[in-house]
N, C-alpha and C positions, 0 to 999 in steps of 0.2 A: 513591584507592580502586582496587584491581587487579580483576582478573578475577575474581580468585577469590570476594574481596568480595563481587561481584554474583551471582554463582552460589551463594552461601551463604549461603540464605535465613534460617535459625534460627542463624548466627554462631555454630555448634560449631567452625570449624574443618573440618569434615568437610565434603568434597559427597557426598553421599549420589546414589543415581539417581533417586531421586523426583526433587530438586532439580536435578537433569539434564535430565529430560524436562520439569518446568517450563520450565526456560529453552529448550531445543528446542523445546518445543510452544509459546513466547512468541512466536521467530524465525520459525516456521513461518505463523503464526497471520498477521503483518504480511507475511510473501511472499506469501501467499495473497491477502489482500486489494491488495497493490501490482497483482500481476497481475490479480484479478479489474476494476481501475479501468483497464487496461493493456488488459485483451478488451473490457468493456464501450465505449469511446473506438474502438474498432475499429467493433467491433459498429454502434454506431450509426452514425459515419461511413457505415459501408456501406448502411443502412438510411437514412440522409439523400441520399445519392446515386441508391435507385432512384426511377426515377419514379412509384413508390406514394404517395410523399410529396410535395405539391402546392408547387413557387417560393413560392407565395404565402403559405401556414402554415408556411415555415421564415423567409420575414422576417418575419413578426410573430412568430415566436418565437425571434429572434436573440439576445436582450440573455439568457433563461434558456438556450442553445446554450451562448450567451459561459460564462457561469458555471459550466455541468457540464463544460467543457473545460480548466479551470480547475481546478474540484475535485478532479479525476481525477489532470488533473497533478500538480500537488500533492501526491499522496497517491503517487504514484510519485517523485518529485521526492525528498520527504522519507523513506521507504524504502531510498531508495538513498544518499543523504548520512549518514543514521544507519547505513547496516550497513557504509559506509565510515569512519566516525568511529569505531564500536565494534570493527571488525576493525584498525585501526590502534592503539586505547589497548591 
C-alpha cells in the first residue's frame, strides 16, 4: 500500500483536499497530543519538586507517579516511531 493509498480515502484515484486536510488534521491531531503528554511530564515534575507538595504524599503515591510517567512516555515514544516509520514507507 503506497502513500497515496492512505491518503485516498474514497479509492477514486484522486486526492482531493478534503482528503488532504483529513490526513493533515490526522498528523496534527497525534503531535498535539505527543506534545501535550510531553508539557504535562514537565509540568508535573516541576510541581513535584516544589515544596507545595509534601516527601510524604509523593511516597504513598509512588507506584500511580510510576504509571503516569509511563504513559506519557509512551504516548511520545510511540508518536515518534510511527511518524518515523510512516515518513520512511
Amino acid at each position: 500500500m503506497s502513500n497515496q493509498d492512505t491518503i485516498d480515502l474514497n479509492g477514486d484515484g484522486n486526492i482531493s483536499k478534503v482528503e488532504e486536510q483529513i490526513t493533515e488534521d490526522r498528523f496534527k491531531n497525534r503531535r498535539r497530543m505527543a506534545w501535550m503528554a510531553m508539557v504535562s511530564m514537565t509540568i508535573y515534575t516541576a510541581i513535584l519538586l516544589t515544596p507545595i507538595i509534601e516527601t510524604t504524599r509523593i511516597k504513598a503515591l509512588e507506584n500511580i507517579l510510576d504509571m503516569f510517567y509511563i504513559a506519557m512516555a509512551s504516548i511520545v515514544g510511540a508518536y515518534m516511531g510511527f511518524a518515523t516509520w510512516a515518513r520512511k514507507k
